[in-house]
C-alpha positions in Angstrom: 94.4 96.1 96.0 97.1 99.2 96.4 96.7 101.9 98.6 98.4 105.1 97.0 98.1 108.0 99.7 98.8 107.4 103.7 99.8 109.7 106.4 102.1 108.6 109.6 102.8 110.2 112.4 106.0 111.7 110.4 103.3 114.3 109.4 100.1 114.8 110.2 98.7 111.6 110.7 98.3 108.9 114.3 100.2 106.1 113.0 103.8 105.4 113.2 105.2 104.2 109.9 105.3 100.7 110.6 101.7 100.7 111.6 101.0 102.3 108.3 102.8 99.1 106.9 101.1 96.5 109.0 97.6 98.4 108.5 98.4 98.0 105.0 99.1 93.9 105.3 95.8 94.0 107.1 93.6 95.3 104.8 95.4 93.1 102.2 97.5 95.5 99.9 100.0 94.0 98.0 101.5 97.5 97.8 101.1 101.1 99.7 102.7 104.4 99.1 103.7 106.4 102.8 103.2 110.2 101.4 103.5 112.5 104.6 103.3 116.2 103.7 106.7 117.4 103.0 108.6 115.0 104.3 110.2 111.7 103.3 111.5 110.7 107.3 109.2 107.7 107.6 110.4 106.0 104.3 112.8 103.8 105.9 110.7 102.8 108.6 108.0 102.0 106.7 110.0 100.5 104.1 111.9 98.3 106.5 108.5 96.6 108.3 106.9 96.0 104.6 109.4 94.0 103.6 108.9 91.8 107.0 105.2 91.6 105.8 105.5 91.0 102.1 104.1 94.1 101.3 105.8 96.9 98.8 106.6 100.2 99.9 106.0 102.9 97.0 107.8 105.9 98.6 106.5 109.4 98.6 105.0 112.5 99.7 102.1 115.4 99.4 103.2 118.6 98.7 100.9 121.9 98.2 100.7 123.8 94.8 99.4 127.2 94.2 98.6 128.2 90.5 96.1 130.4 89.0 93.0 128.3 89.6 93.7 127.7 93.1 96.2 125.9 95.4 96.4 121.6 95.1 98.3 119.0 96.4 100.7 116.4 94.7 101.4 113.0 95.4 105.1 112.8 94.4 105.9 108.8 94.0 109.3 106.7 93.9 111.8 109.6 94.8 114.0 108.3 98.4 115.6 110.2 101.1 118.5 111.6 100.5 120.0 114.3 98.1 118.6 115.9 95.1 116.7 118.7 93.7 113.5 117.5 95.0 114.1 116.5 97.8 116.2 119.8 98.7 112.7 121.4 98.1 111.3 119.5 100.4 113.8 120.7 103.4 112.9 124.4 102.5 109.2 123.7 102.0 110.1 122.1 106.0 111.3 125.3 106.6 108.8 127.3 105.8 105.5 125.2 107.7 107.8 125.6 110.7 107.3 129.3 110.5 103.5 129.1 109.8 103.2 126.4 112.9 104.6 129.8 114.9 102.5 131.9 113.6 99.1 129.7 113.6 99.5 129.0 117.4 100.3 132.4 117.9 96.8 133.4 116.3 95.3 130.5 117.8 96.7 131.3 121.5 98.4 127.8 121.8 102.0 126.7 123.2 103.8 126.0 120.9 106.2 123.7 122.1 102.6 121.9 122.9 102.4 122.1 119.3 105.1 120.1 118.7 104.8 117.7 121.5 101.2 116.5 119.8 103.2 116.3 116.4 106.1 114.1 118.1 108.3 116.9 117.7 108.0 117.6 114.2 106.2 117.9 111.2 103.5 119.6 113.3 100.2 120.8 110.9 97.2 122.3 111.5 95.6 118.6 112.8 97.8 118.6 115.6 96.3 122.4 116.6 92.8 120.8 115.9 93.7 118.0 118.7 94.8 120.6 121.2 92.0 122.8 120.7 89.0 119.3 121.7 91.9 119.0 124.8 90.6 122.8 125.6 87.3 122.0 125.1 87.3 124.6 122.0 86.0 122.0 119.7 84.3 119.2 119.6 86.4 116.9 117.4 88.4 117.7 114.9 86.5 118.2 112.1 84.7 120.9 114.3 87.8 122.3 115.0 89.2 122.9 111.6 84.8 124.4 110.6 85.6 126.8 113.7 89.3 127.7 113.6 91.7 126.0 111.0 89.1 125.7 107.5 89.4 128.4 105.0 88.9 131.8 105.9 89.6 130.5 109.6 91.9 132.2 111.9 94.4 129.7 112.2 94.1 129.5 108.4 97.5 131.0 108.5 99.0 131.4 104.6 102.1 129.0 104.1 104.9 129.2 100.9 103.3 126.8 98.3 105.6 126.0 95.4 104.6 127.0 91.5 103.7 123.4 89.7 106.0 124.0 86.9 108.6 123.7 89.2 107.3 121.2 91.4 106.9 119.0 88.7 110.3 120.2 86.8 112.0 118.7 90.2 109.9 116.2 90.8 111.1 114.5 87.6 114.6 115.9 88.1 114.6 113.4 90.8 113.3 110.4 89.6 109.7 110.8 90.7 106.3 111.4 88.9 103.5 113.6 90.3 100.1 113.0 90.5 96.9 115.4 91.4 95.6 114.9 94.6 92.0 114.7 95.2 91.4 116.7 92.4 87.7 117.6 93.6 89.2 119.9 96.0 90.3 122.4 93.4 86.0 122.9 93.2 86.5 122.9 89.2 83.7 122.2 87.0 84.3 118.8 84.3 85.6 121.7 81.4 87.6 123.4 83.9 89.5 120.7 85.2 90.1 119.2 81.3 91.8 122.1 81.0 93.5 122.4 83.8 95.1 118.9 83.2 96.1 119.2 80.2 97.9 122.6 81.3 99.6 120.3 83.7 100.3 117.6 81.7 102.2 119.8 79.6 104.3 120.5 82.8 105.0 117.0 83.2 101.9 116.0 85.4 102.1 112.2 85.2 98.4 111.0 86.9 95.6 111.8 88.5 94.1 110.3 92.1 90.5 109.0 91.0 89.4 106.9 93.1 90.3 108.7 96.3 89.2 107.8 99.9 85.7 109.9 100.1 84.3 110.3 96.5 81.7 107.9 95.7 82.2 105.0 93.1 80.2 107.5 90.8 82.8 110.6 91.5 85.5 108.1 90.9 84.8 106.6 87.5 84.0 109.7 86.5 87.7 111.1 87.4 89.0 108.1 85.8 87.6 108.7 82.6 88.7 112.3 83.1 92.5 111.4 83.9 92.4 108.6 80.8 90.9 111.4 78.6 93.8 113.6 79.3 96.3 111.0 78.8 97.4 110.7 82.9 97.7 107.3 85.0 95.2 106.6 87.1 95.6 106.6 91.0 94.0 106.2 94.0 94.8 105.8 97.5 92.6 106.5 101.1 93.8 109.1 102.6 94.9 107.4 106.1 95.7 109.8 108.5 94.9 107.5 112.0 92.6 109.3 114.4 92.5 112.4 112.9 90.6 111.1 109.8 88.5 108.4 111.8 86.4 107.8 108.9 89.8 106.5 106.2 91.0 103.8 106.7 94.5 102.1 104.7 92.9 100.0 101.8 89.1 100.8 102.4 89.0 104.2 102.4 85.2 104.5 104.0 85.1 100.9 103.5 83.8 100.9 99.5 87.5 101.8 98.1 89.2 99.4 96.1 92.5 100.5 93.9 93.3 98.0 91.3 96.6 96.7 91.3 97.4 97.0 87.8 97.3 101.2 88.4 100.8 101.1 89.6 102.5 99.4 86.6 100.7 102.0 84.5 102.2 104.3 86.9 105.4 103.1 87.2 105.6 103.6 83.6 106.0 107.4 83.5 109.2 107.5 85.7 111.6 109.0 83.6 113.5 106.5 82.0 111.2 103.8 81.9 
């Protein structure tokens, strides 16, 4: 079993990095990817404690797309911290959620250095907001929060700089790394609509899609599958694991039916460039 998409407390999720890593050796993954939003900080960590655990450490990070049909995330896998193309990107697409933070807890009426006290002084998102706004008593839980506030249409729905896929992937690759669709149900494309929209991407040097993600049903997920295979893309999958804020994900399980195969990631592994 792998687990392909976790969040730590580097972004917007409850767990350090190393708990990411020993959650992971809990649930029994022989491998995990660490892919905080934007950010490749918790790599090391992360890295460091799987190896004390015999566990592998793909690194890697989500990153928001807009296009066309609607904004989506990417999972970028196997590019490290450091310099190059991509991961300069990622320090000006750092840049750029700072300002929104400002601006979404000025809408919101929150303190911002708050804000980034919840987030552990960076990498603050609109979860952290969520948490302060239950603290207030202006939500119920988090989920409520982002229905009431944060969702779509919301006020703190505050518009952010997404980057253009052809050049998110262009980089991506420029770097080593290969990009997969996130939960590709979120895009709310019908089957023809999202062939096409893959295939658009594939030609842009999309590598895989993430089928069996944390929430779809086994149905939703073999039907993705076929969908990615179809298209010619890897196949992925991952829960999700943000800690607290997304009680119901856990590393490995997902809802507690997800199971990623391991032989996904030498299928994956195989679009690196230069493999």
């Amino acid at each position: 079993m792998i687990d392909l998409h976790t969040h730590s407390t580097v972004s917007d999720g409850t767990d350090p990095p190393e708990r990411v890593a020993e959650l992971a050796a809990e649930a029994g993954c022989k491998a995990f990817a660490l892919t905080d939003h934007d950010r490749l900080d918790g790599v090391a960590a992360a890295g460091a404690r799987a190896a004390e655990l015999g566990v592998r450490l793909i690194p890697g990070c989500e990153i928001s797309c807009r296009w066309t049909l609607g904004s989506f995330h990417l999972l970028v896998y196997f590019v490290q911290p450091g310099d190059g193309p991509f991961q300069d990107e990622l320090g000006e697409l750092q840049r750029l959620r700072d300002e929104r933070n400002v601006r979404m807890a000025e809408v919101l009426g929150l303190d911002y250095g708050e804000l980034l006290a919840e987030a552990g002084g960076s990498g603050a998102g609109r979860p952290h907001a969520a948490a302060i706004l239950v603290r207030q008593g202006r939500a119920t839980s988090v989920a409520d929060a982002f229905d009431r506030h944060l969702g779509r249409g919301m006020l703190g729905d505050v518009g952010r700089q997404r980057t253009e896929p052809a050049r998110a992937l262009e980089l991506a690759r420029a770097s080593g790394g290969v990009a997969v669709l996130a939960h590709p149900l979120s895009m709310g494309l019908k089957r023809a609509a999202l062939h096409a929209a893959l295939a658009e991407l594939a030609e842009l040097g999309l590598g895989g899609m993430e089928a069996y993600y944390g929430r779809y049903d086994p149905e939703q997920r073999e039907a993705l599958a076929s969908v990615a295979t179809a298209n010619g893309l890897a196949v992925t999958g991952g829960s999700d694991h943000h800690g607290t804020y997304k009680p119901d994900l856990s590393v490995g399980v997902g809802r507690g039916d997800l199971h990623v195969p391991d032989d996904l990631l030498p299928a994956l592994e195989a679009r690196r460039p230069g493999a």
